[in-house]
C-alpha positions in Angstrom: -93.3 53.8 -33.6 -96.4 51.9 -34.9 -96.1 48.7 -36.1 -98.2 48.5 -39.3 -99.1 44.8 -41.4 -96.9 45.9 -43.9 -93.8 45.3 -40.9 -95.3 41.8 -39.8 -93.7 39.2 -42.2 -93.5 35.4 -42.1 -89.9 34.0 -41.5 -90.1 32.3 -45.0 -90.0 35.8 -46.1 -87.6 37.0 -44.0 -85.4 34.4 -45.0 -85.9 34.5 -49.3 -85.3 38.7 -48.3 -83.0 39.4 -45.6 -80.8 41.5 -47.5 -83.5 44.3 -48.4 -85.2 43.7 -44.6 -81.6 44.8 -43.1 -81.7 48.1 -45.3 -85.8 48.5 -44.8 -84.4 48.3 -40.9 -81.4 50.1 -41.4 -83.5 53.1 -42.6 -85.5 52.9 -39.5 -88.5 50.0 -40.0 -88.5 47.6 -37.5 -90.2 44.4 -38.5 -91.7 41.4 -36.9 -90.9 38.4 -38.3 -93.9 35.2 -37.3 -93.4 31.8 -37.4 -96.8 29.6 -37.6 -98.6 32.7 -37.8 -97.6 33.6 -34.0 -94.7 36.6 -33.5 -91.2 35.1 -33.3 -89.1 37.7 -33.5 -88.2 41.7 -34.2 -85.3 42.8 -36.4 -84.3 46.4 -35.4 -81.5 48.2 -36.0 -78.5 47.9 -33.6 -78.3 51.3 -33.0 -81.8 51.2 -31.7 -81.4 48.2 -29.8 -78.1 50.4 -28.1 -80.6 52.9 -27.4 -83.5 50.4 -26.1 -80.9 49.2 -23.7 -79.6 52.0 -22.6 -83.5 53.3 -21.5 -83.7 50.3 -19.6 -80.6 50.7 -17.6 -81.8 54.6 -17.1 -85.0 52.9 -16.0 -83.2 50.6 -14.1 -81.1 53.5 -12.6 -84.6 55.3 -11.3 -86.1 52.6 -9.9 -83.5 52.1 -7.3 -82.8 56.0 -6.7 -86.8 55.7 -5.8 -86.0 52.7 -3.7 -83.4 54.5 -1.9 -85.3 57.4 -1.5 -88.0 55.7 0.4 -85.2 54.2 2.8 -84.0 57.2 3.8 -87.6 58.4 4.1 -88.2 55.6 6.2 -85.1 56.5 8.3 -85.8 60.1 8.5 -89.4 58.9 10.3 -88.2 56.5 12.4 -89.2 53.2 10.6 -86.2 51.3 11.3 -85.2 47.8 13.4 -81.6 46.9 14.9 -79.6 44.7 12.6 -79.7 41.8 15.3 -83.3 42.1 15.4 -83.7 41.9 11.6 -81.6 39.1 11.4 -83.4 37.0 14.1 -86.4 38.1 12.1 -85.1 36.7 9.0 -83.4 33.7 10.5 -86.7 33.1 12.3 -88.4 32.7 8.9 -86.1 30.8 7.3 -86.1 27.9 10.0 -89.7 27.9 9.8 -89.8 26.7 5.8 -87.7 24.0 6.0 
């Protein structure tokens, strides 16, 4: 959904109108609300905030299904180190910071 300058309002507005920006939102507007002319903030509805969060968790879902995916490619071609061998390699590096 674009965001047009009739959604970009300042939060002087927002507060003298709150009641008919709920419903405008409600109906399916979001609005940006500025503060000192900079954007402050975003007044959606909750059902679409439900549904922002639940793409990010799907997102969040795919990113390590990819991640495990290239593991077990990695396996399947042989790119793999002992534990102990990793863990000298990571204790190795972490005596070398400090």
């Amino acid at each position: 959904m674009a965001i047009s300058t009739k959604d970009v309002i300042s939060l002087s507005q927002a507060r003298a109108s709150l009641s008919e920006l709920a419903d405008q939102v409600q109906a399916g507007a979001e609005i940006i609300i500025t503060n000192n002319g900079e954007r402050y903030v975003a007044l959606i509805s909750a059902q679409r905030l439900d549904y922002y969060h639940q793409l990010e968790r799907e997102r969040i879902h795919l990113l390590l299904m990819d991640d495990a995916s290239k593991g077990l490619e990695d396996i399947a071609a042989g790119k793999v180190k002992e534990w102990a061998v990793f863990c000298d390699h990571v204790n190795h590096r972490g005596n070398s910071r400090g």
